[in-house]
C-alpha positions as CSV (number, residue, x, y, z in Angstrom):
1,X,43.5,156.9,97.0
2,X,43.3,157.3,101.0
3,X,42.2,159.7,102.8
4,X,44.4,159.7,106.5
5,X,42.7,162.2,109.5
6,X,45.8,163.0,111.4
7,X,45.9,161.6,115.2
8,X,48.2,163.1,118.3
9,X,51.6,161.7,117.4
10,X,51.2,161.8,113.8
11,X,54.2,162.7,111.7
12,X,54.2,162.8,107.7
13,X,57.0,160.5,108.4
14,X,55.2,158.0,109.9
15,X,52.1,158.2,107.7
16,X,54.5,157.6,104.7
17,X,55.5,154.4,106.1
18,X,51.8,153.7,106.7
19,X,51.3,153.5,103.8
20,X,53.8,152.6,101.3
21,X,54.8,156.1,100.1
22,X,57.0,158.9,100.5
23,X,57.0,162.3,102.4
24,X,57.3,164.4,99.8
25,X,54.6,162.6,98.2
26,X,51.8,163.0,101.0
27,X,53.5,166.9,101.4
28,X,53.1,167.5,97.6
29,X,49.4,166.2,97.6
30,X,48.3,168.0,100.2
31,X,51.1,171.1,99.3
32,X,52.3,170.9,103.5
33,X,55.5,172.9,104.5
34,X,57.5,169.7,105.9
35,X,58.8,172.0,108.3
36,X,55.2,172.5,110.0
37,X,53.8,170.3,112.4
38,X,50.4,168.7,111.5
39,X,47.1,169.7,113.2
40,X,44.9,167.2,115.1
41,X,42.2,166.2,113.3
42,X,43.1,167.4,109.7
43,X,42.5,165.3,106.8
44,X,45.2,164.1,104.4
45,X,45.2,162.7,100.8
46,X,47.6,160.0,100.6
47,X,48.6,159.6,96.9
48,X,48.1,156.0,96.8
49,X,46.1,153.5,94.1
50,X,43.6,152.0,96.0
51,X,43.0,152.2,100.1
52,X,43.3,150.3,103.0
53,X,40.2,149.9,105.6
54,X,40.1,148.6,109.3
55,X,37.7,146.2,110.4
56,X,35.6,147.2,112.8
57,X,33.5,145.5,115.6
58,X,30.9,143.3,113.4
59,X,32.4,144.3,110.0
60,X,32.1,141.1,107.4
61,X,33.8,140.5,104.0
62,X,30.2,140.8,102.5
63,X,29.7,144.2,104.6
64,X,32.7,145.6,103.5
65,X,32.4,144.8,100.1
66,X,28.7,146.1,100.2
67,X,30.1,149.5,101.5
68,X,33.0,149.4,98.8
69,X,31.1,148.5,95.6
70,X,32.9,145.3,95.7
71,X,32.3,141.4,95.3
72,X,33.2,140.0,99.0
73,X,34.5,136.5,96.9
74,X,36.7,139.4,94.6
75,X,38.2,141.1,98.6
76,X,39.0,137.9,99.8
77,X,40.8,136.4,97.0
78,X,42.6,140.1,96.6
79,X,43.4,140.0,100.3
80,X,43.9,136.5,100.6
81,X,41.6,136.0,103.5
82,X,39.5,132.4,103.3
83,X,36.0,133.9,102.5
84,X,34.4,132.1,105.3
85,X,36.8,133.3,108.0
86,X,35.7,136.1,110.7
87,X,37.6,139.4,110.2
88,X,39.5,140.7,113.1
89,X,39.0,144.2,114.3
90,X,41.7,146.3,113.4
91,X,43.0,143.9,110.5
92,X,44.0,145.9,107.1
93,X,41.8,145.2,103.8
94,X,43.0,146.5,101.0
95,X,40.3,147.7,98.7
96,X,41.6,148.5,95.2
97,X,40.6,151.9,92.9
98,X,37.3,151.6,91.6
99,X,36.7,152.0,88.0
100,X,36.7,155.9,87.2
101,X,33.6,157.2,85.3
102,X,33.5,160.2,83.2
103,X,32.1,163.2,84.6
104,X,31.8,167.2,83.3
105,X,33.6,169.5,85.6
106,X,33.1,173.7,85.7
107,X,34.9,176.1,87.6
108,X,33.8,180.0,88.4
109,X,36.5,182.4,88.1
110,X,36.0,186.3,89.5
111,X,38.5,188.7,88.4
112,X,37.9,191.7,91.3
113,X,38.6,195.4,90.9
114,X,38.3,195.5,87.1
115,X,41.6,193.3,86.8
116,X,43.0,190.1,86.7
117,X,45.6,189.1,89.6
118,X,48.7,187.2,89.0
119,X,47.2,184.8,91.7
120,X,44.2,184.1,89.5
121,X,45.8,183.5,86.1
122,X,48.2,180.8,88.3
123,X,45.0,179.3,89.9
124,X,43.6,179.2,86.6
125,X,46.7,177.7,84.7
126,X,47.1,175.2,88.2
127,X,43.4,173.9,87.6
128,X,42.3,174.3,84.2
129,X,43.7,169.9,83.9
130,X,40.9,169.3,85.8
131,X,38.4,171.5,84.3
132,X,35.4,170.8,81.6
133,X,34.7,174.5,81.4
134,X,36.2,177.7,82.5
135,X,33.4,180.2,83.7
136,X,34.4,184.3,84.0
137,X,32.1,185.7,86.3
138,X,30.4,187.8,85.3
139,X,28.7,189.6,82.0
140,X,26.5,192.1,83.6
141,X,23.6,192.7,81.5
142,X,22.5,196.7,81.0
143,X,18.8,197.6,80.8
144,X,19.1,198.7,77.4
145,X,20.3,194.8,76.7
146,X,24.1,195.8,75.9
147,X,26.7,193.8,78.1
148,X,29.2,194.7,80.7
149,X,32.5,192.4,80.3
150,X,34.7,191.0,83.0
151,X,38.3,191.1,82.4
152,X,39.0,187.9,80.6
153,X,42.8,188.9,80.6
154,X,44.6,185.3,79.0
155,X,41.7,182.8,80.3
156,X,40.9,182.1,76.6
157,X,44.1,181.1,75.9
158,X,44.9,178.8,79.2
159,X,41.8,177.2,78.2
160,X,42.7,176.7,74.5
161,X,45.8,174.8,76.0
162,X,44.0,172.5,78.3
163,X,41.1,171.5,75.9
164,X,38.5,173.8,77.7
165,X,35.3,175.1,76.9
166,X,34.7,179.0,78.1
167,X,31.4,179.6,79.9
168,X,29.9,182.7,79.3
169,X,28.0,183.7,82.6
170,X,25.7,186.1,82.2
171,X,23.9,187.8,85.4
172,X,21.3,190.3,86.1
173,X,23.7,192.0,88.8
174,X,23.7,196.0,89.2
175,X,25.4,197.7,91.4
176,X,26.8,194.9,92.5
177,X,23.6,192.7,93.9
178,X,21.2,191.0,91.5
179,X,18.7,193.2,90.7
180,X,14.9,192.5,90.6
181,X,14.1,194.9,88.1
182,X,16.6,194.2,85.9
183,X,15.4,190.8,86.2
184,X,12.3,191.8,85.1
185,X,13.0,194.2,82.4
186,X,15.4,191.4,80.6
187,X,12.4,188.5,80.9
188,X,9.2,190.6,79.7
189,X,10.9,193.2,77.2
190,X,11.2,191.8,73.9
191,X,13.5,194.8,72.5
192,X,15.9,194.1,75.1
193,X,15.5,190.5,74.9
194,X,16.6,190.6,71.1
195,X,19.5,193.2,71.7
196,X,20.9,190.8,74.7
197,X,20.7,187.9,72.4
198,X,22.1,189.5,69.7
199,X,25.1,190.7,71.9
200,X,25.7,187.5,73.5
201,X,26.1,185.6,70.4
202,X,28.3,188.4,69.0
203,X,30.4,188.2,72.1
204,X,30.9,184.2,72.0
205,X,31.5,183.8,68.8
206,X,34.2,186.3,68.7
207,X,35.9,186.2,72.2
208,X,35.4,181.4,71.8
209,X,32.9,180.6,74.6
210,X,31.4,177.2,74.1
211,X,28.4,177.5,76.8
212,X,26.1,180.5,77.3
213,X,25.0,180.6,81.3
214,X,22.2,182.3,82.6
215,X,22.5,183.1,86.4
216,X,19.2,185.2,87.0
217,X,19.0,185.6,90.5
218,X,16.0,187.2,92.5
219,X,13.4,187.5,89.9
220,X,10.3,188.4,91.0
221,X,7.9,185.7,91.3
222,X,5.0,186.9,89.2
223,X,8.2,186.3,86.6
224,X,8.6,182.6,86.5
225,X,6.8,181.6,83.1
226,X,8.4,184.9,81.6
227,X,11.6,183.5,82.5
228,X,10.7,180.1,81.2
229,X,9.6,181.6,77.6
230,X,13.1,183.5,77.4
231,X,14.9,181.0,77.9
232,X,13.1,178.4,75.5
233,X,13.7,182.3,73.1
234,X,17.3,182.2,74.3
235,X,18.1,178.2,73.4
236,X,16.6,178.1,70.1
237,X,18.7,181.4,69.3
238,X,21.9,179.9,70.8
239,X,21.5,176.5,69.6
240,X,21.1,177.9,66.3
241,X,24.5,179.7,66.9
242,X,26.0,176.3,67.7
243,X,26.2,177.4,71.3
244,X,24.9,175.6,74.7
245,X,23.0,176.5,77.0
246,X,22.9,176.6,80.8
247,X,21.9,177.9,83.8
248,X,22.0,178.6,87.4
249,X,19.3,177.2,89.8
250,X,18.8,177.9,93.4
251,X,18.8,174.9,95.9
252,X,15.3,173.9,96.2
253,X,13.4,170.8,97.8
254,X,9.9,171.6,96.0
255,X,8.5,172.7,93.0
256,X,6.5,175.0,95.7
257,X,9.0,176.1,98.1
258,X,8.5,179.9,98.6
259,X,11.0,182.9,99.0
260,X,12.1,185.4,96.5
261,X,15.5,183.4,95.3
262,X,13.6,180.3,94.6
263,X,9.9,180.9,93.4
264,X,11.0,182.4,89.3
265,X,13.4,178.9,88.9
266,X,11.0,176.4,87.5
267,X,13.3,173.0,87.6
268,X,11.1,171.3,85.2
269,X,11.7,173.7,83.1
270,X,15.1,174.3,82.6
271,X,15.6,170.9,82.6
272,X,13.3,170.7,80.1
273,X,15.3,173.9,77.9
274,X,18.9,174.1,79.1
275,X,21.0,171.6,77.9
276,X,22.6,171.2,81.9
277,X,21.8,173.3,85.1
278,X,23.7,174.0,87.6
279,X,22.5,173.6,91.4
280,X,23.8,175.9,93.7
281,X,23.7,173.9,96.6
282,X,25.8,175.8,98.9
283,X,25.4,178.6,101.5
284,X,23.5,176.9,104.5
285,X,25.8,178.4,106.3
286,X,26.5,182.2,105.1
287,X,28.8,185.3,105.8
288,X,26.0,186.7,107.6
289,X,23.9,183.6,109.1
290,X,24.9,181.6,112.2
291,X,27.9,179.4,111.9
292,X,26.8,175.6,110.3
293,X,28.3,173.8,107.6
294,X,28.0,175.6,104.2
295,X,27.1,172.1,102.6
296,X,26.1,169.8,104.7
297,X,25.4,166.5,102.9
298,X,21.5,166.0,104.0
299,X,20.1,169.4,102.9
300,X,22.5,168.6,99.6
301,X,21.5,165.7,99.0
302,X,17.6,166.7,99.2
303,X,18.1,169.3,97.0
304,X,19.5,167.0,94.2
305,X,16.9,163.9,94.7
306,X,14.1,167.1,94.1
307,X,15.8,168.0,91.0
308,X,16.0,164.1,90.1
309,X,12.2,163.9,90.2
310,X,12.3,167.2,87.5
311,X,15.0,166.6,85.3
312,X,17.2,163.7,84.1
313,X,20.7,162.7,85.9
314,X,22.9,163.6,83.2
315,X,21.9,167.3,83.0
316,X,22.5,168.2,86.7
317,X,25.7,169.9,87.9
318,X,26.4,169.8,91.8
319,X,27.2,172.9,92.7
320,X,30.2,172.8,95.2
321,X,31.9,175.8,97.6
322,X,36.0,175.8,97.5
323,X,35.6,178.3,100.8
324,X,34.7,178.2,104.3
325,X,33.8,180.8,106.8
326,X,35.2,182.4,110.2
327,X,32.5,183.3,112.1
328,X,32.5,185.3,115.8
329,X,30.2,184.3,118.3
330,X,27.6,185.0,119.5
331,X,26.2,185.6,116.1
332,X,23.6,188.2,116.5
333,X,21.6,189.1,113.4
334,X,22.7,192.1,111.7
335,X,25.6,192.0,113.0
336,X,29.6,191.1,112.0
337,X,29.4,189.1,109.1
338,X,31.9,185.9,109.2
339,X,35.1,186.3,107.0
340,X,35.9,183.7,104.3
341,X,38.6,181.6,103.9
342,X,39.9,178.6,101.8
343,X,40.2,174.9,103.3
344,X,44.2,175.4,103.7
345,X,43.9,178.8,105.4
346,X,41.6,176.8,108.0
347,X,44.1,174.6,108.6
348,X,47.0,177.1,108.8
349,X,44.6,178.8,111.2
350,X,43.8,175.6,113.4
351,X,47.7,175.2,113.4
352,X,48.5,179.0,114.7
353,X,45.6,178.5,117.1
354,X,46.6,175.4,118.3
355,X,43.5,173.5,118.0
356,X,42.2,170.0,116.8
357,X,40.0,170.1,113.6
358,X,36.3,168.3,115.0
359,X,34.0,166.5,112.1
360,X,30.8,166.5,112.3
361,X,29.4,163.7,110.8
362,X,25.7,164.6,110.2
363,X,27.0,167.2,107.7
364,X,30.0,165.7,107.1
365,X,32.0,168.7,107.7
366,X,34.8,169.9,109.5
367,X,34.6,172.5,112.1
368,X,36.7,174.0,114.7
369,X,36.6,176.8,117.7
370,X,39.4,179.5,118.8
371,X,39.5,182.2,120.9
372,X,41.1,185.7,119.3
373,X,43.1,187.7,121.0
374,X,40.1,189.4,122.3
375,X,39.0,186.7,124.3
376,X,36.1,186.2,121.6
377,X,35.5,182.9,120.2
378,X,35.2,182.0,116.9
379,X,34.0,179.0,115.1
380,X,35.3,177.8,111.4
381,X,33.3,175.6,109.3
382,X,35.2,174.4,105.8
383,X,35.3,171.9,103.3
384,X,38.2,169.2,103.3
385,X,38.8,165.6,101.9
386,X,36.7,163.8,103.9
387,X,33.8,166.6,103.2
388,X,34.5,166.3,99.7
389,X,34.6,162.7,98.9
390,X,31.2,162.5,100.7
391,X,30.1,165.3,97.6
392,X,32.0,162.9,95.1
393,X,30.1,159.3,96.2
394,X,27.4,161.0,96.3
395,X,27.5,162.2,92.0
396,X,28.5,158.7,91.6
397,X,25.6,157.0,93.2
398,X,22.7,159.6,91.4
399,X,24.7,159.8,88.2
400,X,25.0,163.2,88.1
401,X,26.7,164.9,85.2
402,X,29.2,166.7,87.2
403,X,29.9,169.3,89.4
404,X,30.6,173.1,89.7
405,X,32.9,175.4,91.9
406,X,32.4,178.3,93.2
407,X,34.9,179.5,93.0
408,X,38.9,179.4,91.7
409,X,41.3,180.9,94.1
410,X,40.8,179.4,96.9
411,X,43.2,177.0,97.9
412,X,42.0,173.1,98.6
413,X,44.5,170.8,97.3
414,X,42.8,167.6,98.2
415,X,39.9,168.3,96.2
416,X,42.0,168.3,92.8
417,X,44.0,165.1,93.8
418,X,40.2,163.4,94.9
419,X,38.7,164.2,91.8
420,X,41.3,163.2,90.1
421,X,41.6,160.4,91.5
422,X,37.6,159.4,91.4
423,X,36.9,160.5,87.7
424,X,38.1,160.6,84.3
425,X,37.1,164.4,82.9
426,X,35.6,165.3,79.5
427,X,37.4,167.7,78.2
428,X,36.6,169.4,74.5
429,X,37.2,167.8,71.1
């Protein structure tokens, strides 16, 4: 597996010859109209086992190999370098595929105006290979505990055929927001508490879902230890149903960190309860905050080292974005909120623009700037291979159980042929 960032002059023609492989290999991978010419800048997964690395200024066999996970003894033989020789700058090591480890993998999916699009079942169908669970989003709960369904059109079948569990998210959205009092109503009021229950196992055991998701957002903070005690109410319930149980967490750094998204999820408890969670570490940079990465690896990564000192490796999800966002500058507060868009309609947009992709490497993100027709400039911020595989190393050095997307439907190629490439997914019995 190698990941290519496209230089002036670069052709897929050229690249293929790189690197041992074809052009309709590199185009397929990365799904590329031949016919376009490649931005500056973009990054490219070259389907290839293994990857090739070149020495820089003071590199060593033993430094490479410490950055690779690999015996320096094991990269000379393999490159048939003596193991005592100095390594030229520029010269090619080959570093083979390391050894995949298995990893649970979930996937939102948000059928929109009470329907669901062609485009989604195909998304669906196109991912679900990849996929531990398939998660609908979402079963509104009422304030009288009976449930609101999403379309679910043929998901339950496209999972069937791809040896996928369905998630059953259920949310404490109204009106389109998650609601506080709802919130509350669902995690104090025992009536409700036992009709919800009751509904939700009625609903997966006769619609098939495998996993029952809690995604209560904005509780009140007064809340937390009611939320706590429904939940430990909710899994012995479910479990006895035969069902899991998970749920969503916002991305915290403290057990104490304050603000009305954060203060009602207690990490040591649902680590303690659920049987995995979820982090939602995503959103630094929002539709309707300044433009910044909208994962950039630090803040990630602190998120998921808090959660480490709370809960054990193997029940934490990484939550990932499969979006960027288009923002127009200046941002001013209130103001227009930045459009999203997926990883390839960046690059499309980069291309039509005619502008090299930058990558900033303290996030580890990609980000360009344009200016519309209206002389305004805009700046882009989205998620591509090198972004991702930063993600990736990062679930492989903590552990992690998996990770999560938010959401299906948007387009990023290189993230299925990375994954792919890094992991070997469950998948149901």
């Amino acid at each position: 597996m190698q990941i290519h960032v496209v230089s002036p002059g670069d052709t897929l023609y050229n690249i293929a010859r790189r690197y041992g492989t074809t052009v309709d290999a590199i185009a397929a991978a990365n799904e590329l109209n031949q016919a376009d010419p490649l931005v500056v800048g973009q990054a490219l997964y070259i389907p290839i086992i293994g990857e090739f690395y070149e020495v820089r200024s003071g590199d060593t066999l033993y430094s490479i190999g410490q950055r690779f996970g690999i015996d320096y003894r094991e990269l000379a033989r393999i490159n048939n370098i003596p193991v005592d020789q100095p390594l030229e700058v520029g010269t090619r090591i080959y570093i083979p595929q390391p050894e995949q480890r298995s990893i649970e993998v979930n996937a939102y999916i948000e059928p929109l105006g009470g329907t669901v699009s062609d485009a989604l079942i195909n998304t669906a169908e196109k991912n679900a290979p990849y996929l531990t669970y398939l998660a609908p989003f979402s079963y509104r709960v009422s304030r009288d505990g009976s449930l609101i369904a999403p379309p679910l059109d043929n998901f339950k079948a496209i999972a069937e055929q791809n040896n996928v569990a369905l998630m059953m998210v259920v949310t404490n959205l109204e009106d389109g927001e998650f609601s506080d009092e709802l919130g509350q109503l669902i995690v104090t009021n025992a009536t409700v508490q036992d009709t919800l229950l009751d509904n939700i196992i009625s609903t997966a055991q006769a619609v098939g879902f495998g996993d029952v998701h809690f995604d209560f957002e904005y509780l009140p903070p007064a809340n937390r230890e009611d939320y706590n005690q429904f939940l430990r109410k909710a899994k012995n319930r479910l479990s006895a149903a035969g069902l899991l149980m998970s749920t969503a967490l916002a991305p915290k750094t403290s057990a104490t960190q304050e603000g009305a998204w954060y203060e009602a999820h207690d990490y040591a408890a649902h680590g303690e309860i659920a049987d995995f969670v979820v982090l939602m570490t995503y959103e630094w940079g929002y539709s309707g905050g300044p433009a910044q990465a909208v994962s950039p690896i630090g803040p990630v990564r602190e998120v998921v080292e808090y959660a480490l000192t709370e809960m054990p490796a193997n029940k934490i999800m990484l939550g990932q974005n499969l979006y960027g966002y288009d923002w127009t500058l200046p941002f001013v507060a209130g103001g227009e909120y930045a459009k999203a868009l997926s990883p390839q309609q960046a690059i499309q947009l980069a291309l039509q623009e005619n502008v090299a992709i930058s990558y900033d490497e303290e996030a580890q993100a990609p980000f360009f700037n344009y200016y519309d027709a209206e002389g305004k400039q805009h700046e882009v911020w989205f998620e591509d291979a090198r972004s991702i595989l930063t993600k990736f190393n990062l679930i492989r050095e903590l552990g992690l159980r998996g990770i999560s997307y938010w959401k299906l439907g948007l387009a990023f190629p290189q993230n299925w042929q990375i994954l792919n490439a890094m992991f070997d997914i469950e998948k149901q019995d």
